[in-house]
C-alpha positions as CSV (number, residue, x, y, z in Angstrom):
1,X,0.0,0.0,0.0
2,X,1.3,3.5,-1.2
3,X,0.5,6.4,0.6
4,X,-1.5,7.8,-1.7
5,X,-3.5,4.4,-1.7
6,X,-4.3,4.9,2.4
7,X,-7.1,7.6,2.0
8,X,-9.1,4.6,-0.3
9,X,-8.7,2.1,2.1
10,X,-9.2,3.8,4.9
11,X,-12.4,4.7,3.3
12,X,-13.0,0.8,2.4
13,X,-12.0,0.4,6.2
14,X,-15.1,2.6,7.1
15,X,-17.6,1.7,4.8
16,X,-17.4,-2.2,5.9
17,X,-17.5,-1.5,9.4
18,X,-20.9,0.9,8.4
19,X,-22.1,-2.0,6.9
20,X,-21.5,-4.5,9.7
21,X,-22.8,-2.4,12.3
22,X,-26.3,-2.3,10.1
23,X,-26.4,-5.9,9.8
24,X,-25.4,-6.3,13.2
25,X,-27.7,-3.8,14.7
26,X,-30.7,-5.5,12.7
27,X,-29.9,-9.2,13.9
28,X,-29.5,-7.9,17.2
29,X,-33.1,-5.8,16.8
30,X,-34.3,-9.3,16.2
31,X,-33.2,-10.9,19.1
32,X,-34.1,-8.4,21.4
33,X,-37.1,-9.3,24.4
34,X,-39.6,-7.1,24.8
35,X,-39.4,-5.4,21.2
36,X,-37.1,-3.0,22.2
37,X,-34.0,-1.8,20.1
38,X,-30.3,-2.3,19.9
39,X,-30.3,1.6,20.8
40,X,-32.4,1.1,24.1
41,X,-29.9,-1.5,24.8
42,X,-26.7,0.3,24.5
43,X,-27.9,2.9,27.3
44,X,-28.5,0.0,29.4
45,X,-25.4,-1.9,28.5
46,X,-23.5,1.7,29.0
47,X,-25.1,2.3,32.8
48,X,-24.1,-1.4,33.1
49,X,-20.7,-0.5,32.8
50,X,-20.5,2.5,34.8
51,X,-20.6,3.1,38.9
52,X,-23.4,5.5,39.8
53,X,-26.0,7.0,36.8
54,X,-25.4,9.5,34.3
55,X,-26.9,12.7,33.7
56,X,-29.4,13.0,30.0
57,X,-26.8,15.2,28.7
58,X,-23.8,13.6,29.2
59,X,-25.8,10.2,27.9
60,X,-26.6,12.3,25.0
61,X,-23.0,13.4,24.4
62,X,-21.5,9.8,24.5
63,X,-24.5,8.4,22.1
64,X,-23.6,11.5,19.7
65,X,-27.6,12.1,19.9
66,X,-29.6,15.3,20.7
67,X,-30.3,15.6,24.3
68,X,-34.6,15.6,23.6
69,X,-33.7,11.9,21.6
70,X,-31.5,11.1,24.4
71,X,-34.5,12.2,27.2
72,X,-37.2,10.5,24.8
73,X,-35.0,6.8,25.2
74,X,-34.7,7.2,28.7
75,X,-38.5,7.8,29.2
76,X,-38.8,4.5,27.3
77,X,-36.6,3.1,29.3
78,X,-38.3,4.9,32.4
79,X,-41.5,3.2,31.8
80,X,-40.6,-0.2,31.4
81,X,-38.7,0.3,35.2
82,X,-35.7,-0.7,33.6
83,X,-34.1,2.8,34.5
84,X,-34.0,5.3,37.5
85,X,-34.5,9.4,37.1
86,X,-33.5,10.9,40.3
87,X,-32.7,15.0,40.6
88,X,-28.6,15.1,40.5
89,X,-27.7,15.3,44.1
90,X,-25.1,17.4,42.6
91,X,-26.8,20.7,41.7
92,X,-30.4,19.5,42.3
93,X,-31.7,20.9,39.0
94,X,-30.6,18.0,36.5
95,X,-31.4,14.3,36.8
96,X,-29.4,11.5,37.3
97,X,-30.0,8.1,34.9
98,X,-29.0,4.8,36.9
99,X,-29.9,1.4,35.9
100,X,-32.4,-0.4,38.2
101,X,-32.7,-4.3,39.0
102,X,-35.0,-4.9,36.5
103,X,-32.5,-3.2,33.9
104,X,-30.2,-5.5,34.7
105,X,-32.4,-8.9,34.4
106,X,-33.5,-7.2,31.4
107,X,-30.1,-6.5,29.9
108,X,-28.7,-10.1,31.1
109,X,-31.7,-11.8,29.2
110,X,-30.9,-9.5,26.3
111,X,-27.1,-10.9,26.1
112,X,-28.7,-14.4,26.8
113,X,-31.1,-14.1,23.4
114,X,-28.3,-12.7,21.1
115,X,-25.6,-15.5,22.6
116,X,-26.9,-18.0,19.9
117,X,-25.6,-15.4,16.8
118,X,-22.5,-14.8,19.0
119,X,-21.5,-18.6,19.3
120,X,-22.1,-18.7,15.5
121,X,-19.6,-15.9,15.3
122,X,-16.9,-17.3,16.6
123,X,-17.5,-20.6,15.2
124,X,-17.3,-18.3,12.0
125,X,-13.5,-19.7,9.9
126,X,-12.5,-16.0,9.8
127,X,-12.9,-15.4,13.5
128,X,-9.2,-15.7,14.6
129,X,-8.7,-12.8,12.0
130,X,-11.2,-10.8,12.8
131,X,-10.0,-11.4,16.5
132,X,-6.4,-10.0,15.8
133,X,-8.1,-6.6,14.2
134,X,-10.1,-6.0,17.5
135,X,-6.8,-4.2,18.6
136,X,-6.3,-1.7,15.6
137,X,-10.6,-1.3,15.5
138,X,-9.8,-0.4,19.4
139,X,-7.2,2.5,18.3
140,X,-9.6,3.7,15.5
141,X,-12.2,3.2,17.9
142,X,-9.7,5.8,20.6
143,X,-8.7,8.0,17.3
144,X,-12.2,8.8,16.4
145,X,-14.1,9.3,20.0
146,X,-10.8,11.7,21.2
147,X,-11.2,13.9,18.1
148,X,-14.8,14.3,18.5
149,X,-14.3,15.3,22.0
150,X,-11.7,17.5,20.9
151,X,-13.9,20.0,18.6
């Protein structure tokens, strides 16, 4: 590869990960209980991961959407009792978004529906490959979230 061919593959680079995250992101809407949505289940999968709740806005900010789409998911979420909105305890005038028990159970029975296309995956002949580019789709992963934050 020539340096003037890294622009093009970088591009190719992009496109097929576009594309896998839309067939991904429909399998996974398949699997889902309850008939809710991959995007649903990142916020839960993101609380999951985290100690304490996040506030609408910062949710908003790491799911790249507007804060009223980011408030509408939650409310979703909200209703179903598979999420917490407390005022911040901080300044009192925002709220805080914290997973609840039932979010768990709901996100554990989640992972347990969509482990059936995950055990095909890594039965999959290409999976040792793909398993040696998680590193680099890490970095690109690190290159492309710090220089979002950046601007």
């Amino acid at each position: 590869m020539t340096k003037r061919d890294a622009p093009a593959r970088a591009y190719a680079l992009l496109k097929e990960i576009s594309i896998l995250n839309q067939l991904a992101t429909a399998e996974f809407n398949r699997t889902l209980p309850d008939g809710l949505h991959v995007s649903h289940f990142t916020i839960l999968e993101h609380l999951a991961n985290r100690n304490g709740g996040q506030t609408p806005q910062d949710l908003a900010r790491v799911f790249q959407m507007s804060k009223q789409n980011m408030t509408n998911s939650v409310a979703q979420l909200q209703r179903r009792g598979f999420v917490d909105v407390a005022p911040n305890p901080q300044d009192g005038r925002s709220k805080i978004v914290s997973l609840t028990p039932s979010g768990h159970r709901f996100r554990e029975k989640a992972l347990g529906q969509i482990a059936p296309l995950l055990g095909e995956i890594s039965e999959h002949q290409a999976f040792d490959t793909l398993g040696r580019a998680l590193p680099a789709m890490h970095a690109l992963r690190v290159f492309l979230d710090d220089r979002r934050t950046s601007k």
